[in-house]
N, C-alpha and C positions, 0 to 999 in steps of 0.2 A: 587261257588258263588250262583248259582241261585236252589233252589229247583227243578223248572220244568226240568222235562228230558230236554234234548240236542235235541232228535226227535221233541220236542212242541216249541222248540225258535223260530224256523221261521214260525209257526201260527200266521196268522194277529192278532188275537185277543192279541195272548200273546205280539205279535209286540207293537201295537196300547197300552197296556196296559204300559206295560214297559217303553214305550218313553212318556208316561204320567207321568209316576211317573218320569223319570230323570227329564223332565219339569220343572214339579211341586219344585222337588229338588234343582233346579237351578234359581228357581223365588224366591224361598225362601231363599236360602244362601246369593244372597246378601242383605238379611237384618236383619241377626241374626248368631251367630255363631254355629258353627258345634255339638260343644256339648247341645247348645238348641234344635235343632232341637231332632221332637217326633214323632214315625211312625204312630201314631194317626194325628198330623199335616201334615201330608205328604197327608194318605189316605182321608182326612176330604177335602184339597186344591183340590185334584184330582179328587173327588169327586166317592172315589173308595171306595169299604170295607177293613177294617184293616186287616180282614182276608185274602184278595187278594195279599197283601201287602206281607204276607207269604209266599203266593206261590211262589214269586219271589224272592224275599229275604231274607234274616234273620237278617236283621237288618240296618240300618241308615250306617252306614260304607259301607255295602255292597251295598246300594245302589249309595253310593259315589261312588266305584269301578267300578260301571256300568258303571256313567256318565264317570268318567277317560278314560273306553275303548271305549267308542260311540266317545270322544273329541278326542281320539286319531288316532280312524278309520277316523272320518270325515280330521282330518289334512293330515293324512298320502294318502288320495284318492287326493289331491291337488298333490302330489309332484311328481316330475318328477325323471328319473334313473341317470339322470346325477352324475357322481360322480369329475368332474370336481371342480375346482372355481364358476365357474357361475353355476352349479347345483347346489352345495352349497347354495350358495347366493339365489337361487332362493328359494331355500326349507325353507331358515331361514324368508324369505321372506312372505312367504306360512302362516307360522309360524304365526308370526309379524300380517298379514292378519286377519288371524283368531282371535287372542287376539282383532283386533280391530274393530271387525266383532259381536265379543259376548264381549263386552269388560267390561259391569258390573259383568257377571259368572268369566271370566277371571281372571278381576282383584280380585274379592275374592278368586277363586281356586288356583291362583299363588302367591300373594303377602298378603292375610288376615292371622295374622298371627295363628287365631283359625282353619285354615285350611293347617297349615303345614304337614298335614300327608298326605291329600288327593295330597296339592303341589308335594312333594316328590315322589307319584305314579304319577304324570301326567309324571313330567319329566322323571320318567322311564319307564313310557308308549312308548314317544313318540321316548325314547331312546335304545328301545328294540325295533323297528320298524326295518323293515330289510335294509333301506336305511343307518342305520349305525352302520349295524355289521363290513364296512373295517374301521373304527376308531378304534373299540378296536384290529380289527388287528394286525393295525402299534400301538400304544399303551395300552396294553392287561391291563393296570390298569384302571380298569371303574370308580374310585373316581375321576379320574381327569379327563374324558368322561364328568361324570355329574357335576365335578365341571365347566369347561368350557359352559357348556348348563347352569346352574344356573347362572350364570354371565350375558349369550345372554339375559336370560329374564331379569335382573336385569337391564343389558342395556339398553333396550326396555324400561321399567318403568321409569328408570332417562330419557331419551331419548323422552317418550310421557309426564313427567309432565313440563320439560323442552320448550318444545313446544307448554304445555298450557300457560306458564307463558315464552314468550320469552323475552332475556334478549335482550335492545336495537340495543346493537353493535356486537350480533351474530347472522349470519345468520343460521336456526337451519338446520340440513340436513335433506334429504329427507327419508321414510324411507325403500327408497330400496337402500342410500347409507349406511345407518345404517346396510341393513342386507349383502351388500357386506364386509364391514368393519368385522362385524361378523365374515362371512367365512373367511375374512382373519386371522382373531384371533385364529380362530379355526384350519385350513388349517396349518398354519406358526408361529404360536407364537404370545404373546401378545404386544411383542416388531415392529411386523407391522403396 
């Protein structure tokens, strides 16, 4: 992904640089889609040179990639070893937090659909984390891993517009029974 050695990523500079440009990437996604976006518009917002832009990436996708792994590290430093029920639920929880935490980047990264490709790395981002290599254990087909995790978010989405526009005569749930509900989907089947 990145041009710069692997010895230069944890120089502040390059630090400081880099989390600028995902920034800048993530102020600007939600208002234009993926294939607008121009590494000229990126360096120009950040107030960086284009040729800097280089050194770190090689292009608009790769720097999509960045942000997927920085979203993925920031989630995954939330969640706890539990592999339990209530682990689960906690982590999905975690999850859910964070969407609602950054939740204009989210909602474009997850549900725009001019960003289905970056979507599809987040989920597998967050899906390669080591907190759930025992899923594909007990289930070693990982289409139906990330079919269940595409769903969780899908949930989430009907679940938060649902809650903007609540219907009279439901009381909407909260959303940490949302994310136990979850684990149980995930844990037991959909028929829980």
């Amino acid at each position: 992904m990145s041009i710069i050695s692997n010895g230069k990523l944890n120089d502040a500079r390059v630090v400081r640089t880099r989390k600028n440009f995902r920034d800048t990437f993530c102020s600007i996604c939600t208002t234009k889609p993926l294939s607008d976006i121009t590494i000229t518009e990126i360096a120009d917002a950040a107030h960086i040179n284009r040729k800097t832009f280089y050194l770190h990436y090689k292009s608009i996708n790769d720097l999509a990639e960045d942000v997927v792994i920085n979203i993925s590290d920031e989630i995954s430093s939330g969640f706890i070893s539990d592999h339990s029920d209530k682990g689960l639920s906690a982590n999905i929880l975690t999850i859910y937090r964070y969407i609602e935490d950054h939740k204009a980047v989210m909602t474009t990264l997850l549900y725009n659909n001019s960003y289905l490709s970056v979507s599809k790395k987040l989920i597998d981002a967050i899906l390669s984390l080591e907190y759930f290599e025992p899923f594909y254990q007990v289930n070693p087909v990982p289409a139906i891993i990330k079919g269940y995790f595409t769903v969780i978010f899908s949930i989430y989405q009907r679940w938060y517009d649902e809650k903007s526009m609540p219907d009279a005569d439901a009381k909407p749930a909260t959303i940490e029974e949302l994310a136990d509900n979850c684990a149980q989907m995930l844990l037991h089947g959909a028929n829980n």
